[in-house]
C-alpha positions, 0 to 999 in steps of 0.5 A: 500500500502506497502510504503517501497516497489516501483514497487514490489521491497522491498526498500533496507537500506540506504547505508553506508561507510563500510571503514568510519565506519571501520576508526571511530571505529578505532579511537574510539579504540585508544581512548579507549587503555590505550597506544599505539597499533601494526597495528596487534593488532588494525587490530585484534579488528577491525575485519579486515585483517593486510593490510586493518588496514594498510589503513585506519591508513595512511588516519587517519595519513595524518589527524593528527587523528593518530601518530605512535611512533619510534616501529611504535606503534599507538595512538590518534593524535593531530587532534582529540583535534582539533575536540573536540574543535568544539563539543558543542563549546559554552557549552564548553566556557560557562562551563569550568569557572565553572568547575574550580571553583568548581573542586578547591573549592571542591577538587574534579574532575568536568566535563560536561557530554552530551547525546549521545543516549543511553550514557552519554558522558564526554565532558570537564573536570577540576581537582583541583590545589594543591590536593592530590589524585583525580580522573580523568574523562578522556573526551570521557569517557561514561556511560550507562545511567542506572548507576551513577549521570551524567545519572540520572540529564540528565535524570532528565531534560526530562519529562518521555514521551519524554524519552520513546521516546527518549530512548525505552525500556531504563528504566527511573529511580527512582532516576531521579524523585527524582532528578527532585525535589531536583535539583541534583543527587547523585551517589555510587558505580554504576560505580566504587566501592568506587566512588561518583558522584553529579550532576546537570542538564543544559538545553541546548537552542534548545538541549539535555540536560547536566549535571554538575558534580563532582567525588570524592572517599568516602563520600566527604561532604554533598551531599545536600551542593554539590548539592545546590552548582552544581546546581548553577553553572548550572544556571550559564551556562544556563545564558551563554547559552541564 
């Protein structure tokens, strides 16, 4: 028996919010945009007639999602902080002391990468006092997980069963295992020609796992000193999280 068809009939996908969706990507646009954007512009990589861009930015607006400038211009609003505020919330709070010290210990910029499918996600990020130049890891900012030392430590944590199952036909990588024995990762060049990573796995109680992380430009000092370093701030974490 055809258990997706009742009474003959093929059962239809789950419906969705196409005017939802429509606002979120809208969102995730503005996010993305290195400044601010005309109703026309946002209405042309939506997809979406003037009008209907129009609509769905007044909503978002009425929330506090969105801010429009004196040109009338559009970008990320003050509302969107406040969300993020509530996502992993205690991952945050357990973190965010560590960050700090590790980003003006190190001089580097160091922040908390998290799953999201086929992702890994900058959750929360801290850049050093005092330094010269350094790297900014915006949050929100995501990579595939086929490139650079956050994927490969989240990787790391996962049993390459549970991965397959988690992300088919996304590769496990080799590093993953070599991370899985040292304790961290170590990236160059795969997500910007010139830039480090190394990161440290956090096992997150009844969630996905996350990494901990440092960027910098060049070699930066010795990776197994960063590591063993990233890794105890990990455990640190994990302690505030039980």
């Amino acid at each position: 028996m055809n258990l997706d068809a009742v009474d003959g009939r093929e059962a239809k996908a789950p419906a969705h919010s196409q005017t939802l969706s429509r606002g979120i990507r809208a969102l995730e646009i503005l996010a993305e945009s290195q400044s601010p954007m005309t109703i026309a512009e946002l209405s042309d990589a939506l997809g979406v007639h003037r009008s209907i861009a129009y609509r769905i930015l007044r909503t978002l607006e009425d929330h506090s999602l969105l801010i429009r400038d004196d040109a009338g211009r559009v970008q990320a609003g003050p509302g969107l902080a406040a969300l993020a505020r509530g996502v992993a919330r205690d991952l945050q709070t357990a973190a965010l002391p560590e960050l700090t010290e590790l980003a003006n210990e190190l001089s580097m910029t160091a922040f908390i990468a998290v799953w999201d499918h086929r992702d890994s996600v900058t959750l929360l990020t801290v850049e050093p006092r005092h330094s010269g130049a350094t790297l900014a890891q915006r949050p929100g900012t995501r990579h595939s997980f086929s490139s650079g030392a956050p994927g490969i430590a989240i990787q790391s944590a996962m049993s390459e069963d549970a991965w397959a199952r988690l992300a088919p036909g996304l590769p496990y990588r080799p590093e993953a295992r070599a991370a899985r024995t040292a304790g961290f990762a170590t990236s160059h060049d795969e997500v910007l020609p010139g830039v480090s990573a190394i990161a440290a796995p956090i096992h997150v109680p009844g969630g996905m796992p996350a990494a901990i992380c440092v960027v910098f430009l060049g070699s930066g000092g010795d990776p197994s000193t960063i590591g063993a370093r990233l890794v105890g701030s990990a455990r640190a974490v994990e302690a505030q999280l039980q």
